[in-house]
C-alpha positions in Angstrom: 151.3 119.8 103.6 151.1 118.5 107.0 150.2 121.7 108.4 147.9 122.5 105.8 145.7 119.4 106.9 146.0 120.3 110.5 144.7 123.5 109.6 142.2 122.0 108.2 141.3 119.6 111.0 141.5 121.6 114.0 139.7 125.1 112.5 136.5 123.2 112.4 137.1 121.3 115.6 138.0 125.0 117.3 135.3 126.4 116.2 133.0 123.4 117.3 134.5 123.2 120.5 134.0 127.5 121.0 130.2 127.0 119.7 130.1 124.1 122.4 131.6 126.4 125.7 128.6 128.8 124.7 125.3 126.7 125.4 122.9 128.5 126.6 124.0 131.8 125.3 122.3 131.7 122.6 120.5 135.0 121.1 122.8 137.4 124.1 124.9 140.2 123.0 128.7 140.0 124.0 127.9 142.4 127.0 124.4 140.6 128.4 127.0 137.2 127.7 129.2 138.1 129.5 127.0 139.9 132.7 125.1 136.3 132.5 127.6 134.5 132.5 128.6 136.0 135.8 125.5 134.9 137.2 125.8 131.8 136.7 129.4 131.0 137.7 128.7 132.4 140.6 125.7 130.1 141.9 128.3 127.3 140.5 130.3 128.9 143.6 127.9 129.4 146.3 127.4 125.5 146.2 130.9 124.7 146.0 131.3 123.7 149.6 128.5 121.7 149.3 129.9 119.7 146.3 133.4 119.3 147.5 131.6 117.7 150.9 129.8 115.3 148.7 132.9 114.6 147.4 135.0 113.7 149.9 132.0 111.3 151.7 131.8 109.5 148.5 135.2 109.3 148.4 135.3 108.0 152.3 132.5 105.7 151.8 134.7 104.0 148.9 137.9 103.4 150.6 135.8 102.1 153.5 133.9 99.9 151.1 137.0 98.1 149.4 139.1 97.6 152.0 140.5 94.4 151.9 139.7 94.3 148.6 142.4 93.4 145.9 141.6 97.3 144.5 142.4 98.9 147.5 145.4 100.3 146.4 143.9 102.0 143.6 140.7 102.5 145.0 142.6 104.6 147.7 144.7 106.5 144.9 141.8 107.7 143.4 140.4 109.0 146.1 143.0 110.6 147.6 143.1 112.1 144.5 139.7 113.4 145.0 140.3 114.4 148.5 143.3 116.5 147.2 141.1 118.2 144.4 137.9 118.6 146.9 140.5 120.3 149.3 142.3 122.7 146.6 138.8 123.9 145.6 137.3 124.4 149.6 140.6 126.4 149.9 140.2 128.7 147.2 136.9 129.1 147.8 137.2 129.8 151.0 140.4 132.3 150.8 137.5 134.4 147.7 134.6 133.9 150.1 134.4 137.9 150.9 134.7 139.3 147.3 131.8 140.5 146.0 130.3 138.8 142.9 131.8 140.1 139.6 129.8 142.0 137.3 131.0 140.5 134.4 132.9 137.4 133.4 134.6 135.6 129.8 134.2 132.6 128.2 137.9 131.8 130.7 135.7 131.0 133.4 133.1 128.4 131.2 136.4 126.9 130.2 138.2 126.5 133.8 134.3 124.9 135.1 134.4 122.7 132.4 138.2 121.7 133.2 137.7 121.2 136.3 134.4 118.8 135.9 136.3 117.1 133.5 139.0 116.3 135.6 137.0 115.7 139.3 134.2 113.1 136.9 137.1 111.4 135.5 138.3 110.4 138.9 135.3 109.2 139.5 135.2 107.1 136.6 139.0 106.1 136.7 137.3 104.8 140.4 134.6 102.7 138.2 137.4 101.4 135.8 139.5 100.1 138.4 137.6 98.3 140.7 134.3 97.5 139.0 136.0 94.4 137.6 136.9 92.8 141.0 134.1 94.1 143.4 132.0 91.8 144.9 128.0 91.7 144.6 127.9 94.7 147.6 130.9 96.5 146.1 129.5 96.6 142.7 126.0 97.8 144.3 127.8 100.9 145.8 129.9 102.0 143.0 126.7 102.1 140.7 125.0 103.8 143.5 128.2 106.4 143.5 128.6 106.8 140.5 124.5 107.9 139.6 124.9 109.6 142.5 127.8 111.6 141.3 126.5 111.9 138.4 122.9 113.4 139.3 124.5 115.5 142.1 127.7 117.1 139.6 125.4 117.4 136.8 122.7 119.7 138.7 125.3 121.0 141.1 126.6 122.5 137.4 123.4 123.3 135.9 123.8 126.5 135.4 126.7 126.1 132.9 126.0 123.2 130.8 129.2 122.8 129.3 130.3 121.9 132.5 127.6 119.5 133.2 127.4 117.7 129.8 131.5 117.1 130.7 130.8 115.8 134.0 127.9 113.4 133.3 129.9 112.3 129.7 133.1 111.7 131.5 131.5 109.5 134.0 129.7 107.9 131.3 132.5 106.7 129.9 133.7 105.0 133.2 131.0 103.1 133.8 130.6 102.2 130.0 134.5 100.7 129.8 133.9 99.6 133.6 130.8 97.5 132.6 131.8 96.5 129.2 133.8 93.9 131.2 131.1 92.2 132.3 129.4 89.3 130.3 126.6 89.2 131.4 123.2 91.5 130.4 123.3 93.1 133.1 125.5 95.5 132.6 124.2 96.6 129.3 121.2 97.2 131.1 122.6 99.4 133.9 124.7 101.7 131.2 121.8 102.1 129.3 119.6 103.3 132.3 122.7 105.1 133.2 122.3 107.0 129.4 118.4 107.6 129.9 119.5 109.0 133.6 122.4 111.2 132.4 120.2 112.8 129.0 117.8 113.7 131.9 120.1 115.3 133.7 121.4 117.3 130.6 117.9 118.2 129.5 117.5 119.6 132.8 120.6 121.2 133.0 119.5 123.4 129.5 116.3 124.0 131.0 117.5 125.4 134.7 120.5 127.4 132.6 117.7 128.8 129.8 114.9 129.6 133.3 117.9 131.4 135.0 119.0 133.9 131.9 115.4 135.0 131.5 115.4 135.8 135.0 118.8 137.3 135.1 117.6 139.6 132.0 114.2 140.1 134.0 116.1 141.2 136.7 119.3 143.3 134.6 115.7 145.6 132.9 114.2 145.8 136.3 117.7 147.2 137.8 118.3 149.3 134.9 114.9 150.6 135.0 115.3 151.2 138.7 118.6 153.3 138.4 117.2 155.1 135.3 114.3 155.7 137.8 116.3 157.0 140.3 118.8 159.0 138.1 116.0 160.8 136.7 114.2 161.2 140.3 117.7 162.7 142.3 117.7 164.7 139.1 114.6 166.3 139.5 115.2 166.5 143.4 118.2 168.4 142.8 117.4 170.1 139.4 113.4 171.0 139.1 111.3 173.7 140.0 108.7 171.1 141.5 109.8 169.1 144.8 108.5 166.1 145.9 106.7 165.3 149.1 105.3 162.6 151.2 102.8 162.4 154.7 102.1 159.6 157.0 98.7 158.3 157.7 98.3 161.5 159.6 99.2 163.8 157.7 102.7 164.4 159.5 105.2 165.4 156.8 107.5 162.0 156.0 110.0 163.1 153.4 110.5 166.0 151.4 113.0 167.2 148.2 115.5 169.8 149.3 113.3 172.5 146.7 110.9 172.0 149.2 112.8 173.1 152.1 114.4 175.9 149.9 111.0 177.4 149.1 110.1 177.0 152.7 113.4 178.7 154.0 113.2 176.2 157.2 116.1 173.6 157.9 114.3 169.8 157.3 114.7 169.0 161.3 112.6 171.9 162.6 109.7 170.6 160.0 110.0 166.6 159.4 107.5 164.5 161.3 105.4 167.7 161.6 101.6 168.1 160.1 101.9 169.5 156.5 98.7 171.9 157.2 100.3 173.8 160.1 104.0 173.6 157.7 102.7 175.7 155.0 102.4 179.1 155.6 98.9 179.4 154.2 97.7 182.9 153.0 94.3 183.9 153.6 93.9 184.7 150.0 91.2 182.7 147.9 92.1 181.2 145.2 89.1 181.3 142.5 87.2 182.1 145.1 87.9 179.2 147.4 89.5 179.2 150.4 93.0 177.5 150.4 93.6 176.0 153.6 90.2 174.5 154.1 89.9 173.1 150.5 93.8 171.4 151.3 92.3 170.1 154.6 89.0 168.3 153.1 91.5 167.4 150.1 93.5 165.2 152.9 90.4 164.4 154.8 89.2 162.7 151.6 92.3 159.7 151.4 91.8 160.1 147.9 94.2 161.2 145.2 93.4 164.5 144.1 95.3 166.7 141.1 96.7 170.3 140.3 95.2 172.1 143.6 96.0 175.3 143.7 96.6 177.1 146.8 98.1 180.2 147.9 101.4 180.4 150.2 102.8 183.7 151.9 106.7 183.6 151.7 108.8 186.3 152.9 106.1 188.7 152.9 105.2 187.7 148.7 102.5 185.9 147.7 102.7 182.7 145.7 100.5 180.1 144.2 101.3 176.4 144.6 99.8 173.9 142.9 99.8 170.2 144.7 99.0 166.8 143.5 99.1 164.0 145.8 98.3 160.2 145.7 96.9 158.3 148.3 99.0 155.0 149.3 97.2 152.1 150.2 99.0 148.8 151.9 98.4 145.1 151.1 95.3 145.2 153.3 93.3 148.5 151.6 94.3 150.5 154.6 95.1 153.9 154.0 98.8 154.4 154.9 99.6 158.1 153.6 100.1 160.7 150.7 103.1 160.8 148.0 103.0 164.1 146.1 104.4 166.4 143.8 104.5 170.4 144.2 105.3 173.1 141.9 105.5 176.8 142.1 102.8 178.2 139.4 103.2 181.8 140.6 105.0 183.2 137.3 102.8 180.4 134.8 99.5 181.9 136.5 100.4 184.9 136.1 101.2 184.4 132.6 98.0 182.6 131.9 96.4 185.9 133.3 98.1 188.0 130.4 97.5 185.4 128.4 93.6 185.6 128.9 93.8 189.1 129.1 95.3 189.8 125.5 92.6 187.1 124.2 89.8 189.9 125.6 91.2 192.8 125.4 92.9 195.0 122.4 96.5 195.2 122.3 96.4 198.9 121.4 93.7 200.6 123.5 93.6 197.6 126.3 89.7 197.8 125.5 87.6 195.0 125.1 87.9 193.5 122.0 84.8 191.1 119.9 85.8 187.8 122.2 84.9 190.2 125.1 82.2 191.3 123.8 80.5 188.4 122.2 80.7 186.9 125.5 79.2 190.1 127.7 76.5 190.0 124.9 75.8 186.4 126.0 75.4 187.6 129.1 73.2 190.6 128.7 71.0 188.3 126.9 70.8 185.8 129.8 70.0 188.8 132.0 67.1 190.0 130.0 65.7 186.4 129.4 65.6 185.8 133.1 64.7 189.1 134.1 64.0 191.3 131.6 66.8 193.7 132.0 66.9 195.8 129.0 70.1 196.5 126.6 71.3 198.6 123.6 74.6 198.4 121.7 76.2 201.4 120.2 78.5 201.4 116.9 81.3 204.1 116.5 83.1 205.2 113.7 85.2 207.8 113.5 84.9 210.5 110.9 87.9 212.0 109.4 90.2 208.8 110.9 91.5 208.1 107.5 92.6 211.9 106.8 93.8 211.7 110.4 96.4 208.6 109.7 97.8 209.7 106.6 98.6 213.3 107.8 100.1 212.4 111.1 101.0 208.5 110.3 100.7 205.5 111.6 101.9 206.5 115.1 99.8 209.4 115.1 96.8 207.5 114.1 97.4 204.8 117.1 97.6 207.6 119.6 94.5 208.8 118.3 92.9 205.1 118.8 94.1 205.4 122.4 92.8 209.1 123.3 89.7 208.1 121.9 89.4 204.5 123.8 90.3 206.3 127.4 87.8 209.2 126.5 84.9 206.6 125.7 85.9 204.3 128.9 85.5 207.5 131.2 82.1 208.1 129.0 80.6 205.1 129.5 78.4 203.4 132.3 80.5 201.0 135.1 78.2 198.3 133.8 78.9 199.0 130.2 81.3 197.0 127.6 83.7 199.1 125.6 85.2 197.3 122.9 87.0 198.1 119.5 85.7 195.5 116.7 87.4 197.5 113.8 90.3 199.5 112.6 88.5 202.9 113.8 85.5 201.3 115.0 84.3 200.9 118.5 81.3 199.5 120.4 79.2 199.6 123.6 77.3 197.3 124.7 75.2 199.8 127.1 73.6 198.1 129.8 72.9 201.2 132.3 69.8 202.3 131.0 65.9 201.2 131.0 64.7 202.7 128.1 66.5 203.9 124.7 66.4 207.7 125.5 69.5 206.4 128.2 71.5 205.1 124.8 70.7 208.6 123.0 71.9 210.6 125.8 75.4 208.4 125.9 75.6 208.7 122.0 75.3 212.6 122.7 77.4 212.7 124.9 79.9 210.8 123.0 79.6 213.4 119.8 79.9 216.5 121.9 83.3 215.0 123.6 84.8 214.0 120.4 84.3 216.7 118.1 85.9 218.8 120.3 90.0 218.7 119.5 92.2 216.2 120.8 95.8 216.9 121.9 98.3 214.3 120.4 101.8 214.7 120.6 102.1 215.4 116.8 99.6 217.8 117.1 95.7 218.6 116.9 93.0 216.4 115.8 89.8 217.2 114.5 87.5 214.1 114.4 84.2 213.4 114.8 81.7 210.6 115.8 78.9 208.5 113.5 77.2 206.1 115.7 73.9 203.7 115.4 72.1 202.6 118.1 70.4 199.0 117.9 67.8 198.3 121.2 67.2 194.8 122.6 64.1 193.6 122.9 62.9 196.1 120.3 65.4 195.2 117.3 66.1 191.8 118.3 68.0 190.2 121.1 70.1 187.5 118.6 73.9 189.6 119.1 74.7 189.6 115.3 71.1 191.0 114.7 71.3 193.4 117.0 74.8 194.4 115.7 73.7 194.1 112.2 70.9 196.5 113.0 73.3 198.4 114.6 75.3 198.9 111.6 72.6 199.8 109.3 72.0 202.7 112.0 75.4 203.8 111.7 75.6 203.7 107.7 72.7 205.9 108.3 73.9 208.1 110.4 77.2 208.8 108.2 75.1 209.1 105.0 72.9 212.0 106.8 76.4 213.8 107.3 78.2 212.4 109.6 78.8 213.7 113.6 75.1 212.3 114.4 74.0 209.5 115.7 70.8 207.6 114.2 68.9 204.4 115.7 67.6 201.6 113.6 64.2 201.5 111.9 62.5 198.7 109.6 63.3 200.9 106.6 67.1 200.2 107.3 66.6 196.9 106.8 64.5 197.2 103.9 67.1 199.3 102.4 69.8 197.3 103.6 67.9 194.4 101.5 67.6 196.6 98.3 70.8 197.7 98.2 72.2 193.6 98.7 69.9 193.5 95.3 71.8 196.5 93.5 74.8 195.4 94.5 74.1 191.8 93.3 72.5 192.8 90.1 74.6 195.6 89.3 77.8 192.9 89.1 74.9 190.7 86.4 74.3 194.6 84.4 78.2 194.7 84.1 78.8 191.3 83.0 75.7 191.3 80.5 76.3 195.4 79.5 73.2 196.5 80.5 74.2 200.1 81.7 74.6 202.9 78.7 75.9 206.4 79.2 74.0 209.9 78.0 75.4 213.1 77.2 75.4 216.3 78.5 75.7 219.5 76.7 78.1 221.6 78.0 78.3 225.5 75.6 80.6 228.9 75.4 78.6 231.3 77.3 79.4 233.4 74.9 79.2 231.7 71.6 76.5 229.6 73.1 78.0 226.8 70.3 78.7 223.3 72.3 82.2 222.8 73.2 82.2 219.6 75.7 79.6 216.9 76.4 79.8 215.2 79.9 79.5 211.5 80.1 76.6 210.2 82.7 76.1 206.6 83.5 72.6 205.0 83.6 71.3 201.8 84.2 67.4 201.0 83.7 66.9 197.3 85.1 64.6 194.7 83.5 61.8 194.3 86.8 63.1 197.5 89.4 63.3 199.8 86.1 65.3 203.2 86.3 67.7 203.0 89.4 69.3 206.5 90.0 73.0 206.9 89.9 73.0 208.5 93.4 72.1 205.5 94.6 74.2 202.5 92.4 77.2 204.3 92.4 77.7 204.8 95.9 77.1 200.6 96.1 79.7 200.4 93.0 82.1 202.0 94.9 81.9 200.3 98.5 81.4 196.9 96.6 85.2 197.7 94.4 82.9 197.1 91.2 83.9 201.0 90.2 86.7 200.0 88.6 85.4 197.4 86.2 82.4 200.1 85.4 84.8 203.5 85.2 87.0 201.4 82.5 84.0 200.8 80.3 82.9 204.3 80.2 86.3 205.7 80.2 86.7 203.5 76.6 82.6 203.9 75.3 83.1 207.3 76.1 86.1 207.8 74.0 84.8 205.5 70.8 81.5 207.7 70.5 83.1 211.3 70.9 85.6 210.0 68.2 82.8 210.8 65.2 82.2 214.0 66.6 83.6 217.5 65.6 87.1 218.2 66.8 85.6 221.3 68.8 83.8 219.2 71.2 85.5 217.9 74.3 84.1 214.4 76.1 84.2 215.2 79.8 84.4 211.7 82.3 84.1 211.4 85.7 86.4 209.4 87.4 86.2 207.6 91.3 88.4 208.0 94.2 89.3 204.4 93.2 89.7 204.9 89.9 91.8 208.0 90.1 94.5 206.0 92.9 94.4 203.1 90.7 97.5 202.2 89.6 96.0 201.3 86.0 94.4 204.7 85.9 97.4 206.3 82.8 98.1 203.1 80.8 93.9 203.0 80.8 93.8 206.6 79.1 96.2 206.0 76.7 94.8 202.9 75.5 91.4 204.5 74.8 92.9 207.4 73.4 95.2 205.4 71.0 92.1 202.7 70.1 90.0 205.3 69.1 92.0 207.7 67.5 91.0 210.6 70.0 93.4 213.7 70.3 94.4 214.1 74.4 93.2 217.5 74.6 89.7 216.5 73.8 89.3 214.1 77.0 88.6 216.0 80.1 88.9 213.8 83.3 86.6 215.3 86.1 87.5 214.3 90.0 86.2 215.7 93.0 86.9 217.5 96.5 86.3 214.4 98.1 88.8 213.0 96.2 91.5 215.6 98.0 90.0 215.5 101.0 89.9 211.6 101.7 93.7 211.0 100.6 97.1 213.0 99.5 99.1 210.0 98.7 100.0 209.6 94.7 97.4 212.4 93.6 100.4 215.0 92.7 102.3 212.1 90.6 99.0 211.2 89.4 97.8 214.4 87.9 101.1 215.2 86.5 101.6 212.2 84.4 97.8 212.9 83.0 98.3 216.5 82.5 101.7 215.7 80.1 99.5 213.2 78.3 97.9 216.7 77.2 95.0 216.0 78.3 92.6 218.1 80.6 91.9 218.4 84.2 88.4 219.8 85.8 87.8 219.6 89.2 84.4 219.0 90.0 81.6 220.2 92.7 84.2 223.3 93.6 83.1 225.0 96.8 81.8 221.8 98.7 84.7 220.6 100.6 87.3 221.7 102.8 90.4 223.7 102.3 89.1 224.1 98.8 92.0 227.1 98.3 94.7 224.8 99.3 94.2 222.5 96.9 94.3 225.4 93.9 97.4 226.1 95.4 98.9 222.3 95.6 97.3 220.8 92.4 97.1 222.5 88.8 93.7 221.6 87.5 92.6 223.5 83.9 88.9 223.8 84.9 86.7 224.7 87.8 82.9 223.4 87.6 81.1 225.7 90.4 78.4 223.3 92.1 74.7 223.5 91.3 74.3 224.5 94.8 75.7 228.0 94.0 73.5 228.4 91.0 70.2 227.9 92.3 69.7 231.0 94.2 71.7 232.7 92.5 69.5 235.3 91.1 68.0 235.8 94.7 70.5 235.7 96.7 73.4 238.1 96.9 76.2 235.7 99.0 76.1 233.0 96.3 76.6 235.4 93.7 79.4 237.3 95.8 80.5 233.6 96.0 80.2 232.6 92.5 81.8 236.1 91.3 84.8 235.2 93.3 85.4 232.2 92.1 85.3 233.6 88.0 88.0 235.6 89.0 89.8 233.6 91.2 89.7 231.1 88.3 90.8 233.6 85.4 93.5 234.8 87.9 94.9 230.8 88.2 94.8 230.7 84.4 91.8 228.1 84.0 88.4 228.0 82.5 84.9 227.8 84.9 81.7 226.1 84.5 79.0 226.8 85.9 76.6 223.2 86.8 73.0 223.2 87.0 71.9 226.5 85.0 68.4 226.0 84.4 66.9 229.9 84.2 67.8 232.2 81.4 68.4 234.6 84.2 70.9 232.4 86.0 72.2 232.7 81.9 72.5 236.1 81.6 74.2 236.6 85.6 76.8 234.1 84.4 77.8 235.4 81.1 77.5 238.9 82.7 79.8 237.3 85.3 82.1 236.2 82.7 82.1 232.6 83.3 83.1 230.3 80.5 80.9 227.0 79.9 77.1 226.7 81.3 76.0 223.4 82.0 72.0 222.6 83.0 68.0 221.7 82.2 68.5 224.9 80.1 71.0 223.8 77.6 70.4 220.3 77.2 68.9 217.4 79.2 71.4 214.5 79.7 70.2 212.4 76.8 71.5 208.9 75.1 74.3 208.6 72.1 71.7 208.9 68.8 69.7 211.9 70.4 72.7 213.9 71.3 74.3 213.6 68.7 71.3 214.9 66.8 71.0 217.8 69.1 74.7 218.0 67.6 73.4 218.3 64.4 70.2 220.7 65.1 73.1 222.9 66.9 75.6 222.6 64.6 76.2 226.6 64.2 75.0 228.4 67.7 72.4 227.7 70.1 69.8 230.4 69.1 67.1 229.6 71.8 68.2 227.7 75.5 65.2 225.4 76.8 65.4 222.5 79.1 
């Protein structure tokens, strides 16, 4: 139970007296406590010889003072007492003097200074106990003088640790309070309680000096660590980074440098040091954008101002480098210029870099021609030019011909190499002044800038088309291309760039619709057409939403029987305000604007729903788009509209064309399979007016021919076409299919044909294309043979 209590008693009292060794420690972590701490036991030592001196001429002044007196003996005790402890501590001291100050110290060391102040003040006080009582007037006079004395002197001699100062000035004031309490009179209530008002001063202070000294020690602790962190980091880059440091006197002699420096140099630091920097570095006479280096350094120096990131260029080992330098002037107390610090890096492989860099954002990665960035900006240019001095400019617009054909025969790889023979033949073309650039996949432009009138343009364009339609050797073989090109002229169509390569593309969609391997420059009427067809192509996508197109029929009869066995399905369109707009002209726009998708569907289906009322004898024939055909939608589309509307396969016949072939070879096979086992028929169209027509009778099984009008309009006059046309009968009846014959409009044309033994005659002189209600009374009125043909 005992223990208990104890336990009880002295846990608080611990932890009061622990709380009490720690003042002034107050918000410190355990390691800045303890580096503090350091600190200030070790200003406690460096005035240790001055304390134990005070000590021991207090002490002398005492036993001087009561000699005689009847408290000699102890008088002398006690300070012999003090001498002893004054002379213990001077020894110690003196035998640690050398060490160097510890880094860190524990709370061991608060607890030996406050030990040791308790037991030195409470000499002192024992002194005031002992012979206050008996001291004369003088004697009493000198020990209150000692003892405030003491106390003043130990208590800010101790400042630093206030534990140790609180002891000494408490222990003293309990001396003097038992030492006056034994006198009667006032008096000495009035000296212990100045003593009180003295010794709280002296404890204030001490809190205040210990609390000023940690924030300077932390002050000091950032400012070291900073420092080291500063140099770690700066004998890191020294001995780590590219860049090296350097530094020059107020004349430019070369002060310090960073072993980098003296690497890159290849010079030992003794044969340079104390040298000027401008005769160290082994200046090239190379300009660097366009200045030179050497001088530019020299009035960089000259300046005494700090300067940034100058580039100069160096000649090492017989190799060229760029260096880029950045210095700051150093100025003392007084303004005066005293000398450069700097930083220098080797930028040789970055520049460089930034060189590709700016080179790929110009040029085309493929053909290493310019590409639009390079020419937007010579365009810029060319128009500055001719603003200031009238220089005169054209650009040119290529596209290749046959390019598509080109890259799906011979792939990707083939098509590239293409790209490439055709950028180096244009760059050898071209003027030295001129901008070649490639803007598109097979497009390329040239921004011509060697000529004063337009007839220099047209002679390049020629030139150009007479190169390239020649073969050109690849490694996978020959390629036959050709050239469209339009030709915009500044100041005559414009000199705003995208005008003029607007114009120029109106030019060049010109040029291809004439046929291709020409060139064509722009008029006013491009423009107006390039406006009208904006309109179609706007208002054709309103006619489809709002169904305002319709389809007629054309006839289609046995040349024989002369009874109608198919009807061919033509789209029109007549407009509210612009009236009857030829399908030669919107379908081309349908099919560049992807809106011949939406538009084939819905004749595909009306056609379908109106031939499912007429007799099972008569065939509906549709045409269908390059588009259309590759669509992926293209077979569940025909069965849909077969099943909807109840029509039997073999009465739909799908027409395509040669262009169709000729353009592309992927999926068509697969394609015309899967139709052809729906059961339904096959016809190619406009036979005779593409390429490699044979090959594609060979590849492809189509059930109809349709010989082109263009056959059929001299035929009676002219003996090749009909040779032509002949051939083709046979060549038909020999491949198992049926021929039609387009554009029949002369019963003599007639007669040659059924003479000829073609099958079907399509023209003016059967029937006129004509809408559902009037065909399908010409249906009627022909409902046994067609006795007399008219248009």
């Amino acid at each position: 139970m005992d223990t208990r209590i104890l336990a009880r008693v002295a846990g608080p009292m611990i932890r009061m007296f622990d709380r009490f060794l720690r003042l002034g420690e107050g918000g410190q972590t355990a390691e800045e406590a303890e580096r503090i701490r350091a600190v200030r036991l070790s200003i406690v030592g460096a005035s240790t010889p001055w304390m134990m001196a005070a000590n021991v001429c207090n002490a002398t002044l005492a036993m001087l003072v009561f000699q005689g007196s009847s408290a000699s003996t102890a008088v002398n005790i006690v300070c012999l007492l003090i001498f002893v402890s004054a002379v213990h501590t001077s020894f110690s001291w003196w035998r640690n003097r050398n060490r160097g100050p510890r880094e860190r110290a524990s709370l061991r060391g608060t607890v030996r200074a406050v030990i040791y102040a308790a037991l030195l003040s409470g000499l002192w006080a024992t002194l005031d106990v002992v012979a206050y009582h008996v001291a004369d007037e003088t004697q009493r006079m000198v020990l209150i003088a000692l003892t405030v004395g003491m106390a003043g002197g130990g208590g800010f001699a101790l400042a630093t640790i206030p534990p140790a100062a609180i002891t000494f000035c408490g222990t003293v004031a309990i001396g003097a309070a038992v030492a006056l309490s034994r006198d009667p009179t006032m008096v000495g209530a009035y000296l212990f309680a100045l003593y009180l008002v003295f010794a709280a001063i002296i404890i204030r202070s001490s809190l205040a000096v210990c609390r000023s000294l940690t924030e300077r020690v932390r002050a000091k602790f950032a400012a070291d660590e900073q420092r080291d962190v500063i140099n770690l980091l700066l004998n890191d880059f020294e001995e780590n980074a590219a860049d090296w440091l350097w530094g020059v006197d107020s004349d430019f002699n070369l002060e310090r440098a960073s072993a980098r420096f003296y690497e890159q140099m290849q010079v030992p630091e003794n044969m340079v040091l104390g040298r000027p920097i401008t005769s160290i570095i082994p200046f090239s006479p190379v300009s660097v954008d366009g200045r030179n280096c050497h001088e530019n350094f020299v009035n960089s120096l000259l300046s005494k101002q700090t300067f940034r990131d100058q580039d100069i260029c160096v000649e090492l080992g017989g190799e060229l480098a760029i260096w880029s330098l950045t210095a700051k002037a150093i100025l003392d107390e007084k303004g005066n210029f005293t000398g450069y610090r700097g930083v220098g890096r080797d930028v040789t492989a970055s520049r460089e870099s930034r060189i590709r860099i700016e080179h790929m954002a110009r040029h085309d990665p493929l053909t290493e021609v310019g590409n639009r960035v390079m020419l937007a900006e010579d365009f810029t240019r060319a128009v500055s030019r001719h603003e200031r001095f009238g220089d005169l400019f054209s650009v040119l617009l290529l596209d290749l011909d046959r390019f598509k054909q080109i890259n799906d025969n011979l792939g990707h790889t083939g098509g590239d190499e293409l790209l490439r023979s055709v950028a180096s033949i244009l760059s050898q073309l071209r003027g030295e002044s001129d901008t070649l650039a490639r803007v598109g996949g097979d497009e390329f432009a040239i921004l011509h800038l060697s000529g004063d009138d337009p007839q220099s343009a047209a002679l390049l364009a020629a030139r150009i088309i007479d190169k390239l339609q020649k073969p050109i050797a690849l490694r996978t073989g020959m390629a036959h291309i050709g050239v469209s090109i339009g030709i915009a002229c500044a100041p005559i169509d414009g000199t705003d760039p995208d005008q003029l390569m607007r114009n120029a593309d109106l030019a060049l969609y010109r040029a291809k619709a004439d046929g291709r391997n020409r060139y064509r420059f722009f008029d006013s009427s491009l423009d107006a057409a390039a406006r009208r067809r904006s309109l179609i192509e706007q208002e054709l996508a309103l006619a489809v939403a709002e169904e305002q197109l319709s389809i007629n029929y054309q006839p289609l009869i046995d040349a024989q029987s002369r009874k109608v066995v198919c009807a061919e399905a033509l789209l029109r369109w007549t407009h509210p305000t612009l009236g009857v707009i030829s399908p030669a002209e919107f379908i081309p726009i349908a099919e560049e604007s992807g809106q011949i998708g939406a538009i084939g569907s819905w004749v595909l289906r009306q056609a379908c729903k109106d031939a499912a009322s007429w007799p099972d004898s008569i065939r509906i024939a549709v045409n269908l788009s390059s588009r259309q055909f590759l669509s992926p939608g293209l077979l569940p589309l025909v069965e849909t509209a077969l099943r909807q509307n109840d029509l039997p396969a073999h009465r739909l016949e799908l027409e395509v064309t040669e262009s169709l072939l000729m353009e592309t070879t992927i999926g068509i096979e697969e394609t015309l399979a899967s139709l052809s086992r729906l059961g339904l028929r096959i016809a190619l169209d406009d036979f005779g007016t593409g390429f490699s027509s044979l090959s594609y009778l060979r590849r492809y099984h189509f059930d109809k021919l349709k010989i082109d009008q263009s056959f059929i309009s001299d035929l009676e006059t002219n003996s090749d076409s009909r040779a032509i046309v002949e051939a083709v009968i046979k060549l038909a009846r020999d491949l198992r299919m049926s021929v039609a014959a387009e554009g029949v409009e002369t019963n003599g044309q007639f007669e040659l044909l059924r003479q000829l033994g073609c099958g079907e005659i399509q023209g003016y002189l059967v029937g006129r294309p004509k809408p559902l209600d009037r065909f399908e009374q010409y249906l009627r009125d022909n409902s046994t043979s067609v006795q007399r043909l008219s248009a």
